[in-house]
C-alpha positions in Angstrom: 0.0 0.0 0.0 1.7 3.1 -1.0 1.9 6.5 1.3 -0.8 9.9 0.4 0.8 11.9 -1.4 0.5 15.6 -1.1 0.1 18.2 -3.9 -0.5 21.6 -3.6 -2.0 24.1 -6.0 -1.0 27.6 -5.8 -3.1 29.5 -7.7 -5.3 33.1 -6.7 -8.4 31.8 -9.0 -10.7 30.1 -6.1 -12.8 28.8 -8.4 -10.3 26.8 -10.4 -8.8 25.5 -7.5 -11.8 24.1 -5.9 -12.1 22.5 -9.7 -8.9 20.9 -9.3 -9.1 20.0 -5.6 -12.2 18.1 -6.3 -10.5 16.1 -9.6 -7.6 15.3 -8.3 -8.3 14.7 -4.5 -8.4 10.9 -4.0 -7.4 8.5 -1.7 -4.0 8.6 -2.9 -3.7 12.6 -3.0 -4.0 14.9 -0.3 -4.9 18.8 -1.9 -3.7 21.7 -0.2 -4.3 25.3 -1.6 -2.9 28.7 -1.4 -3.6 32.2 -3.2 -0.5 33.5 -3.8 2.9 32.3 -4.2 4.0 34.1 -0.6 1.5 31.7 0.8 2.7 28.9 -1.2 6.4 29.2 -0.4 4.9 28.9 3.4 3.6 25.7 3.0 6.1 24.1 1.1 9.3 25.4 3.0 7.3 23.7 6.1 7.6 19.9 3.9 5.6 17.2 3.3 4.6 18.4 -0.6 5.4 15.7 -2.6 4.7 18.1 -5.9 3.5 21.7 -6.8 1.0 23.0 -9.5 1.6 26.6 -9.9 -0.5 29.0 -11.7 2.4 31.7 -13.1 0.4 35.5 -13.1 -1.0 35.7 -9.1 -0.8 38.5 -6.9 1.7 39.1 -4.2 4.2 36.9 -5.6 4.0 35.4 -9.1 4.8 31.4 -9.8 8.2 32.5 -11.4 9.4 34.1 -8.2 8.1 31.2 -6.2 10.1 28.6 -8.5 13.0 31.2 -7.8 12.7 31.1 -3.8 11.8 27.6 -3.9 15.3 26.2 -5.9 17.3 28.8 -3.5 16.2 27.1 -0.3 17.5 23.6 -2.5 14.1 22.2 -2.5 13.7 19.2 -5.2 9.9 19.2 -5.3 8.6 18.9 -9.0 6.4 22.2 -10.4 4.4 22.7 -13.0 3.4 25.4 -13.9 0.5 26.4 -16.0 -0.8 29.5 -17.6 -3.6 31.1 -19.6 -1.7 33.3 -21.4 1.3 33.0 -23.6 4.2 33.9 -22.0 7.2 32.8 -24.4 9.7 34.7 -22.0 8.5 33.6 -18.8 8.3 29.9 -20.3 12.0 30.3 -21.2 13.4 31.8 -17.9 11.3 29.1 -15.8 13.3 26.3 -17.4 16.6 27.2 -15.7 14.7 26.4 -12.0 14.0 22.5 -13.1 10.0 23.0 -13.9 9.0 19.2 -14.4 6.2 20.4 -16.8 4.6 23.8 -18.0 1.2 23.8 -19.8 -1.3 26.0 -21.1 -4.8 26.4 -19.1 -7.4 24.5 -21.9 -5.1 21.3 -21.6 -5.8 21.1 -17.6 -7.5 17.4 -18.4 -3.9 16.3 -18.7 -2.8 17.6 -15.6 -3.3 14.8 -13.6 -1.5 12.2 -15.9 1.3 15.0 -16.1 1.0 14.9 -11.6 1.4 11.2 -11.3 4.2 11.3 -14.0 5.7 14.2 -11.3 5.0 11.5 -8.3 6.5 8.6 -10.2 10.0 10.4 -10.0 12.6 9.6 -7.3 12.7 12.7 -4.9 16.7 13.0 -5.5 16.6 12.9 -9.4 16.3 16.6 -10.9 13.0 17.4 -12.1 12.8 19.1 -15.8 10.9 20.7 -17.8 9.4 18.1 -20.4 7.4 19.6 -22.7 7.6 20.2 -26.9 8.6 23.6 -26.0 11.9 23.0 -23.8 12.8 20.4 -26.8 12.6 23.4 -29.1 14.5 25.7 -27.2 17.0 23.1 -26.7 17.3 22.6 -30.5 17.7 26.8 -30.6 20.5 26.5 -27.9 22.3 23.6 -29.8 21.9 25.6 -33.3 23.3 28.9 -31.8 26.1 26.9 -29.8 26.8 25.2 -33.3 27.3 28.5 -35.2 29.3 30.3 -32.4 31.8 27.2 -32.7 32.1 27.4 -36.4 32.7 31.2 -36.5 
């Protein structure tokens, strides 16, 4: 019999999170909330998350400083993030704090398939971001390395 696992959605839209607290609480999962990223950072510097699900435009402090806070205090809990807006640079600049997963609002029926993917992961093995768009940004990284080596 396996242990709950604890997930908590940081997020300042009350009626999405009481959305996802009710599809993804189970016997399994334990939810736990919080409006802001201030509040979030709280809860998870006290332990016991097993993985985040961050919203990244929230009042007080946004997802990408939470990320931030989080990866300075060493903290290896997987985050995704998700976002109804397009945020190309924001999506770019959370990669460097090991987001397991980034996606975009109407996809939120993946989530928790994306969530148990997150749980499935040993706790000591670094958590990235896995989506089409890191590939592609990789591929950008590897092309502009490739031409600064040949010049």
């Amino acid at each position: 019999m396996s242990l709950q696992k604890t997930i908590l959605i940081v997020d300042d839209e009350e009626i999405l999170v009481s959305v996802l607290v009710e599809i993804l609480e189970s016997p399994e999962k334990k939810i736990l909330s919080a409006s802001n990223g201030q509040i979030g950072l709280e809860i998870i510097e006290k332990g016991g998350i097993d993985c985040v699900v961050c919203d990244l435009k929230m009042p007080v402090m946004d997802g990408l400083e939470l990320i931030k806070r989080v990866r300075a205090k060493n903290i290896d809990v997987p985050v995704i993030f998700y976002s109804g807006h397009e945020e190309k640079e924001t999506k770019i600049n959370v990669i460097q704090y090991g987001v397991f997963d980034f996606i975009d609002k109407p996809e939120l029926p993946h989530l928790e398939e994306i969530i148990n993917r997150a749980l499935g992961k040993p706790k000591n093995e670094e958590f990235k971001f896995v989506s089409e768009y890191q590939k592609l940004i990789k591929e950008n990284l590897k092309l502009k390395g490739n031409k600064a080596n040949n010049s």
